[in-house]
VEXVEXDREN-702820 format. One line per field, with one value per atom (N, C-alpha, C): residue in one letter; atom name; y, z, x. Coordinates in steps of 0.2 Angstrom, whole numbers, plus 2048, in hexadecimal, padded with zeros to 3 digits. Layout:
<rs>
res <- [a,...] .
atom <- [CA,...] .
py <- [Y,...] .
pz <- [Z,...] .
px <- [X,...] .
</rs>
This chain:
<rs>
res <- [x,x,x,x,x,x,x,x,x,x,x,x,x,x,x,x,x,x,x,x,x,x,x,x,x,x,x,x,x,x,x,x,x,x,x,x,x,x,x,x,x,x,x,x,x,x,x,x,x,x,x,x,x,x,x,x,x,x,x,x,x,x,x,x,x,x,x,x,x,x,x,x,x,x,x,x,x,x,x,x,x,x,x,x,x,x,x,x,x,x,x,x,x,x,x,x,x,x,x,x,x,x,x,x,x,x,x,x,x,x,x,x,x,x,x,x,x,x,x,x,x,x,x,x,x,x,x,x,x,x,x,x,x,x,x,x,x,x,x,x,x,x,x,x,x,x,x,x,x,x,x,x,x,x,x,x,x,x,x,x,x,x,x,x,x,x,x,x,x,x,x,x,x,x,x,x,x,x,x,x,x,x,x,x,x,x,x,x,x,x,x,x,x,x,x,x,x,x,x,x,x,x,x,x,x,x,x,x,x,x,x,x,x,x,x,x,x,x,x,x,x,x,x,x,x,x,x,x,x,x,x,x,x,x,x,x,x,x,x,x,x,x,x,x,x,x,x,x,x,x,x,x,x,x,x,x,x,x,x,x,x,x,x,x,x,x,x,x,x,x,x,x,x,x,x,x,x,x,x,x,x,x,x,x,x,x,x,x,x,x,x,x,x,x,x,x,x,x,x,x,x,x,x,x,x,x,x,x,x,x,x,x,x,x,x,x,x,x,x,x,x,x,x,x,x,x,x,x,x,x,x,x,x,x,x,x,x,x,x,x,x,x,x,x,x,x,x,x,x,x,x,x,x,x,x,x,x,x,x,x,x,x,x,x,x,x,x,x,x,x,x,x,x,x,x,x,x,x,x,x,x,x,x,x,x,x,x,x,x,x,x,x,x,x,x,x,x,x,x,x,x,x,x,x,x,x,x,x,x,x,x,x,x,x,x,x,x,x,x,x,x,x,x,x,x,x,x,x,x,x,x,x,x,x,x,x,x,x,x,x,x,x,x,x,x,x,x,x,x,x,x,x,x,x,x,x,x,x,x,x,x,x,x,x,x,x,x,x,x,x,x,x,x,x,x,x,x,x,x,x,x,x,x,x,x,x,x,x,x,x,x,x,x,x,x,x,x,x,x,x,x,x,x,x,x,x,x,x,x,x,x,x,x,x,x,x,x,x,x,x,x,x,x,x,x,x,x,x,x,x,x,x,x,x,x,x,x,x,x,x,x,x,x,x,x,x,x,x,x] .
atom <- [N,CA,C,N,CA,C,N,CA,C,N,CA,C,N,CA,C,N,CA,C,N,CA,C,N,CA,C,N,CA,C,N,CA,C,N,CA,C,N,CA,C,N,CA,C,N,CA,C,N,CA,C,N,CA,C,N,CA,C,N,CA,C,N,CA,C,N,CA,C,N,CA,C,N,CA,C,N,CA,C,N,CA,C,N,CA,C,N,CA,C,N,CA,C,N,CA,C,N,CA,C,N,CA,C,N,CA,C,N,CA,C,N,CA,C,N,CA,C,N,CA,C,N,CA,C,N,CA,C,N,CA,C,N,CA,C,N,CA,C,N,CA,C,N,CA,C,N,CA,C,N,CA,C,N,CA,C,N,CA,C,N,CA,C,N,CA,C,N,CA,C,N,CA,C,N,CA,C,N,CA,C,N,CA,C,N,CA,C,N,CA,C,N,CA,C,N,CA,C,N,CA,C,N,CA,C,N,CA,C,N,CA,C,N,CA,C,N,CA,C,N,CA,C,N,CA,C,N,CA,C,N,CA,C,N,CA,C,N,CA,C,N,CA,C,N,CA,C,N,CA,C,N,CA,C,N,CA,C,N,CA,C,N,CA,C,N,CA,C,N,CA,C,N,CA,C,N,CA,C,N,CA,C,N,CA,C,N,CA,C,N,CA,C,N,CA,C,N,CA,C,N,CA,C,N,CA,C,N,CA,C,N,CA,C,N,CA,C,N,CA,C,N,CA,C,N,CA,C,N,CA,C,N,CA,C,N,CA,C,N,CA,C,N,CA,C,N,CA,C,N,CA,C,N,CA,C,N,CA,C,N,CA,C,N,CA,C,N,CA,C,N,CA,C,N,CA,C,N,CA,C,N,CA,C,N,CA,C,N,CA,C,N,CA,C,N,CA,C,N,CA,C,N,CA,C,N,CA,C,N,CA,C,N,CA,C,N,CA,C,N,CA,C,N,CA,C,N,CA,C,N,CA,C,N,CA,C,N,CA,C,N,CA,C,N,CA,C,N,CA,C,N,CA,C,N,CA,C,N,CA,C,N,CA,C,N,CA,C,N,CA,C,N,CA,C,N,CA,C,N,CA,C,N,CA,C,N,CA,C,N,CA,C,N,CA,C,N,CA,C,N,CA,C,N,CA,C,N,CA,C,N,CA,C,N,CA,C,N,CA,C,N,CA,C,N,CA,C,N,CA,C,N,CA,C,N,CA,C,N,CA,C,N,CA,C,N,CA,C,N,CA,C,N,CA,C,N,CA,C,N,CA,C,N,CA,C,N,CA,C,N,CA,C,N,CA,C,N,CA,C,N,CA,C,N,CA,C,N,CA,C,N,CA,C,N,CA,C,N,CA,C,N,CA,C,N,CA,C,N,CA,C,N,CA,C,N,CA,C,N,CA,C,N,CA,C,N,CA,C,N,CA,C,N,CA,C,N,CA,C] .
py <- [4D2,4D3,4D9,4DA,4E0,4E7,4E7,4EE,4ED,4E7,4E7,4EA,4E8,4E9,4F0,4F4,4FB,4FF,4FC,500,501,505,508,508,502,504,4FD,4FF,4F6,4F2,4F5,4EF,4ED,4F0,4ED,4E5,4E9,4E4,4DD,4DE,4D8,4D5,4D8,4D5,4D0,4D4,4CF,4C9,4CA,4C4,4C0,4C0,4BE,4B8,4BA,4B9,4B3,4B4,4B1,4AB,4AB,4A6,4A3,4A6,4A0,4A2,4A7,4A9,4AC,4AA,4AF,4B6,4BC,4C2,4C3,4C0,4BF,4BD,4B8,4B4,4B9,4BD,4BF,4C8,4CB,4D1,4D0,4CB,4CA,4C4,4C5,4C1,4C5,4C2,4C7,4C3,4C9,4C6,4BE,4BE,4B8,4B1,4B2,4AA,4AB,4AF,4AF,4AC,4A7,4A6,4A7,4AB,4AE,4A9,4A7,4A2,49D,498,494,493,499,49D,498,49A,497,49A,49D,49E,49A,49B,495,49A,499,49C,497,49C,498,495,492,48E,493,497,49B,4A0,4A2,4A7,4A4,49B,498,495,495,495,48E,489,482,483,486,485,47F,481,47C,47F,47E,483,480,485,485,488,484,487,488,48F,490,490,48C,48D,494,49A,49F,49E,4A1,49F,4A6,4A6,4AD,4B3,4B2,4B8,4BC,4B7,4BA,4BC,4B6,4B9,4C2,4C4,4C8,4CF,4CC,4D3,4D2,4CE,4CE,4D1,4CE,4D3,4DB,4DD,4E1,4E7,4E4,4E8,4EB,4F1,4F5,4F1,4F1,4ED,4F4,4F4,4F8,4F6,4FA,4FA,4F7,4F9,4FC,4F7,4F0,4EA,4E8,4DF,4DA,4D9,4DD,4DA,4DC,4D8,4D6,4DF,4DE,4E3,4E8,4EB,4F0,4F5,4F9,4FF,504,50A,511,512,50F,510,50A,505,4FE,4F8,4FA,4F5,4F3,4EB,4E6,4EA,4E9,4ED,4EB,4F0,4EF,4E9,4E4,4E2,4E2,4E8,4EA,4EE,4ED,4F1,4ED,4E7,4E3,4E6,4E4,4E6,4EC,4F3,4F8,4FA,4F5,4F6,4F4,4EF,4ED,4F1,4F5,4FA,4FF,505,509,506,4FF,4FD,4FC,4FC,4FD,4F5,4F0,4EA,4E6,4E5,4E1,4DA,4D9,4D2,4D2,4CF,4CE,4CA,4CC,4C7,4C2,4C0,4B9,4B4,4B9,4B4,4B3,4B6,4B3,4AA,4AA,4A1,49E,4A3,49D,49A,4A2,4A0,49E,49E,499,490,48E,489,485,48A,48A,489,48F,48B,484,485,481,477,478,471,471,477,476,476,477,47A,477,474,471,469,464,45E,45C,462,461,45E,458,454,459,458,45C,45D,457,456,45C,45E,463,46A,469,472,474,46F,470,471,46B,470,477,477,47F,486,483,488,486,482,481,480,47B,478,470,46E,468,464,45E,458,456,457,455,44F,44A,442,442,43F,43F,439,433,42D,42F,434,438,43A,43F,443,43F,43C,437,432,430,42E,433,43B,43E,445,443,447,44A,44A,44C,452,45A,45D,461,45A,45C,45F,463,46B,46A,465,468,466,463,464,46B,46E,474,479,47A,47D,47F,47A,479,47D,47A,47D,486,487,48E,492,48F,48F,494,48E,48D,493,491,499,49F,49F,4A7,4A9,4A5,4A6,4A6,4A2,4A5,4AB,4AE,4B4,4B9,4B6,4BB,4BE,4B9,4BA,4BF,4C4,4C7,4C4,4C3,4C0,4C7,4C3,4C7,4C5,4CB,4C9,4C5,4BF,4BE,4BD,4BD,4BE,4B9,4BB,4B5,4B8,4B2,4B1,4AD,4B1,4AD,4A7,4A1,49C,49C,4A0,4A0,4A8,4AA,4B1,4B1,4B6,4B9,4B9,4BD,4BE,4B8,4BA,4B3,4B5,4AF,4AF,4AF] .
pz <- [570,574,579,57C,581,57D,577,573,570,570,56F,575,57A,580,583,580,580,57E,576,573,576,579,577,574,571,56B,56D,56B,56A,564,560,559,55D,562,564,56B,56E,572,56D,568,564,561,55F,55D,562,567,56F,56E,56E,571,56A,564,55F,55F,562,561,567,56E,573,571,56D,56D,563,560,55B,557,555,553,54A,549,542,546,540,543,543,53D,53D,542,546,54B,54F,553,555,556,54F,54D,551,550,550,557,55A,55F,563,568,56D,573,576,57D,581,57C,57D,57B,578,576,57D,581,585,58E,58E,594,599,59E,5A3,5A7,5A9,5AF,5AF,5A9,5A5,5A3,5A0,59B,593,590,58C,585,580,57B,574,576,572,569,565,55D,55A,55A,556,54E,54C,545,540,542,539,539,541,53E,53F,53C,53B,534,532,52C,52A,52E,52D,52E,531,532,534,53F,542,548,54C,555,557,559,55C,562,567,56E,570,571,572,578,57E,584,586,58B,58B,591,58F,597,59A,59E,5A4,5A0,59C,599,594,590,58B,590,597,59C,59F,5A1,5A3,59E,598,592,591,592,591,596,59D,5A2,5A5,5A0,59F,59C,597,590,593,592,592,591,592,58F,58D,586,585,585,586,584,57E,579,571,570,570,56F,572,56D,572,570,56A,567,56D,56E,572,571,56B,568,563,566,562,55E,558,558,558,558,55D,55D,556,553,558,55B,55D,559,552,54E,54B,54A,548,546,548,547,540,53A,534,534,52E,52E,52C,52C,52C,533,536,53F,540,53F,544,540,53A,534,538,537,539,53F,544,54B,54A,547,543,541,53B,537,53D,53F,545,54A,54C,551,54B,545,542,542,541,542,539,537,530,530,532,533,533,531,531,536,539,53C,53D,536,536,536,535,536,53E,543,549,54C,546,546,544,53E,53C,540,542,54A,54E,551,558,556,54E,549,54A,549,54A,54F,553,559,55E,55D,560,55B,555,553,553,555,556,55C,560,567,56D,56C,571,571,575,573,574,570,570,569,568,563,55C,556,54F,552,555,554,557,55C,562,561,55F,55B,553,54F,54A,54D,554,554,55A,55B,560,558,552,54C,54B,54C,549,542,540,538,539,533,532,530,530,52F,526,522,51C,518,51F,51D,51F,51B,51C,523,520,527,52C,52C,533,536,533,533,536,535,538,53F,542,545,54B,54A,54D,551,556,558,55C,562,568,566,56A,569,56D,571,576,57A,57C,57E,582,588,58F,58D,589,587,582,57F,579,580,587,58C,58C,58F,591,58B,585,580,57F,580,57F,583,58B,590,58F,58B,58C,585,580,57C,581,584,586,58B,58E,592,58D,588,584,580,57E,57B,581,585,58D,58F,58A,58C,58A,58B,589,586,581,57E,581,586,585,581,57D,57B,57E,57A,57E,57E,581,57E,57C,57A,579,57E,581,583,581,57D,57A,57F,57C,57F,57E,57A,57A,578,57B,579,573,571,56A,569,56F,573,574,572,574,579,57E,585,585] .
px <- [DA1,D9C,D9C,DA2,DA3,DA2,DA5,DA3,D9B,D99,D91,D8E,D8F,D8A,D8B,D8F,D92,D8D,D89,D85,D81,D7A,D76,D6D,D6C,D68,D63,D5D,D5A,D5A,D5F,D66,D69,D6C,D71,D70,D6C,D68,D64,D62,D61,D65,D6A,D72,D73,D74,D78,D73,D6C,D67,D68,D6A,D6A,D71,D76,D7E,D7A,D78,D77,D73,D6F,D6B,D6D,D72,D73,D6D,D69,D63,D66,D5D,D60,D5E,D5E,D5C,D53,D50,D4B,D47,D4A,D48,D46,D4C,D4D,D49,D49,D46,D3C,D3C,D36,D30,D3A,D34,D32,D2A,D29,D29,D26,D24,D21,D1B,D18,D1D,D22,D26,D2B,D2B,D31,D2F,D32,D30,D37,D36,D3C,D3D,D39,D39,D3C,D39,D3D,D44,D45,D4A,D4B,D44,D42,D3F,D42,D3F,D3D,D35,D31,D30,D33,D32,D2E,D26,D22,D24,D20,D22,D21,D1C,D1D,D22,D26,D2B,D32,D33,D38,D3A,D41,D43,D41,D40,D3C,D35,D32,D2B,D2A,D2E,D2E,D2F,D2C,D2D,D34,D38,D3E,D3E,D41,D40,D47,D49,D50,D52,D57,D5A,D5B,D5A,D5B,D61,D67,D6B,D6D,D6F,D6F,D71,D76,D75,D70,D6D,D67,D64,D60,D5C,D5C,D62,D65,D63,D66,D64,D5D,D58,D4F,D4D,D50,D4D,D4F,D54,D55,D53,D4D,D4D,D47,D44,D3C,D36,D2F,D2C,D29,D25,D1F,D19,D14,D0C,D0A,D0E,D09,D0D,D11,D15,D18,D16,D18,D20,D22,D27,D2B,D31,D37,D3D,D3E,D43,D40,D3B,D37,D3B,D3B,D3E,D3A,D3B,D39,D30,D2E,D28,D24,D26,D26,D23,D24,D26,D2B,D2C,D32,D38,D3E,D43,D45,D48,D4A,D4E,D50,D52,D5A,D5A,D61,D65,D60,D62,D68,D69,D6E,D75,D74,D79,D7B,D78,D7A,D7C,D7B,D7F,D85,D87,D8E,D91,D90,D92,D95,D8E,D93,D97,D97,D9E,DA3,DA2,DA8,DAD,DA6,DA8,DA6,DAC,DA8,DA6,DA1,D9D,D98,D92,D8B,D89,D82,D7E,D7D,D7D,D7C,D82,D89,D8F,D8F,D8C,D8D,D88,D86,D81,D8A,D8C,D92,D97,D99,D9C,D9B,D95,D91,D93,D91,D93,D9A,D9E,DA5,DA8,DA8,DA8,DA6,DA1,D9D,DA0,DA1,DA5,DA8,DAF,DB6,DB9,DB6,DBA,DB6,DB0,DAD,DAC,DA9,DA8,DA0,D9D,D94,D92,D8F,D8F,D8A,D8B,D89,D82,D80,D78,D73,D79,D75,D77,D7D,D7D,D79,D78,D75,D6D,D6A,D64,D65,D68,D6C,D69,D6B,D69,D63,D60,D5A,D5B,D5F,D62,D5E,D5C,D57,D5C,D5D,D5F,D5F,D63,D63,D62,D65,D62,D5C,D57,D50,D4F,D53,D55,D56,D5A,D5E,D58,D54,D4F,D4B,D4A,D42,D42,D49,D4A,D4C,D50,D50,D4B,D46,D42,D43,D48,D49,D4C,D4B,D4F,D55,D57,D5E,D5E,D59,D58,D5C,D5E,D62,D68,D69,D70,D72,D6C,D6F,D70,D6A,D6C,D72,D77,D7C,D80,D7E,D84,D84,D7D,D7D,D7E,D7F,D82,D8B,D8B,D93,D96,D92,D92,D92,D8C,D8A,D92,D94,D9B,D9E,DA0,DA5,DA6,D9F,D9E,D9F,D9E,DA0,DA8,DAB,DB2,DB8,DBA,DBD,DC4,DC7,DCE,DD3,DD8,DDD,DE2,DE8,DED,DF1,DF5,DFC,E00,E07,E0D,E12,E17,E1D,E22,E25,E2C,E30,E34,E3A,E3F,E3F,E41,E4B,E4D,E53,E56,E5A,E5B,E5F,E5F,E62,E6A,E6C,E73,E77,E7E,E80,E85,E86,E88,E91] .
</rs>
């Protein structure tokens, strides 16, 4: 994230806003202005521009806020992450901010990661990270009893994402517990 937020570009500012909220790129490419509420810190993704075709309302925590209030707005669009024409950025723009930072991963592996993270290193129950993706319930029974959709606990959890994408990992060392040498 620190060599993302180096770059430049509005690929790269949509990467960032993409990584922060667990989004597909789609999602993303394409949202504008009107789903975003600042004040709230609430982005509402209508149902026809979701993989479900179902509104998903994503918790925005301080850092996405930050890169949104950050960004330009234009006249001639309402889109979010316009490209230079201020229509929808290619669907390859994310891919190829990757590519120039000279990073071998795709876009959409950072959902996987969000995924992983989030079921191995944290104690947020499946239910609320899988609606965190906006992923549908496979058991239909599961499905039908489950309506709520956690929002103030996904808060919290994208919260706890956005600081840990925040983090810079340092290296760290070993100190040998017996010396080599003998006395």
């Amino acid at each position: 994230m620190a060599q993302l937020r180096q770059q430049e570009s509005m690929g790269a500012r949509a990467l960032e806003f993409a990584i922060l909220c667990a989004s597909r790129s789609g999602e993303v490419r394409g949202a504008e202005w009107s789903e975003i509420d600042l004040t709230a810190g609430v982005w509402t993704i209508p149902a026809n521009r979701m993989k479900a075709e179902r509104e998903h309302r994503v918790p925005l925590t301080d850092a996405a806020l930050t890169l949104l209030k950050a960004l330009p707005r234009y006249d001639d669009t309402n889109l979010v992450f316009p490209n230079t024409k201020g229509t929808i950025l290619s669907d390859m723009t994310l891919t190829a901010v990757l590519r120039r930072m000279g990073v071998p991963v795709t876009a959409h592996g950072f959902r996987s990661s969000f995924r992983d993270w989030a079921g191995e290193t944290t104690a947020y129950p499946r239910e609320v990270i899988e609606h965190a993706l906006a992923h549908q319930l496979k058991d239909k029974a599961e499905a039908a009893y489950a309506r709520g959709s956690l929002f103030d606990k996904r808060r919290r959890l994208m919260a706890d994402w956005a600081k840990f994408c925040g983090t810079i990992a340092t290296a760290g060392s070993v100190t040998p517990i017996r010396s080599n040498t003998a006395a």
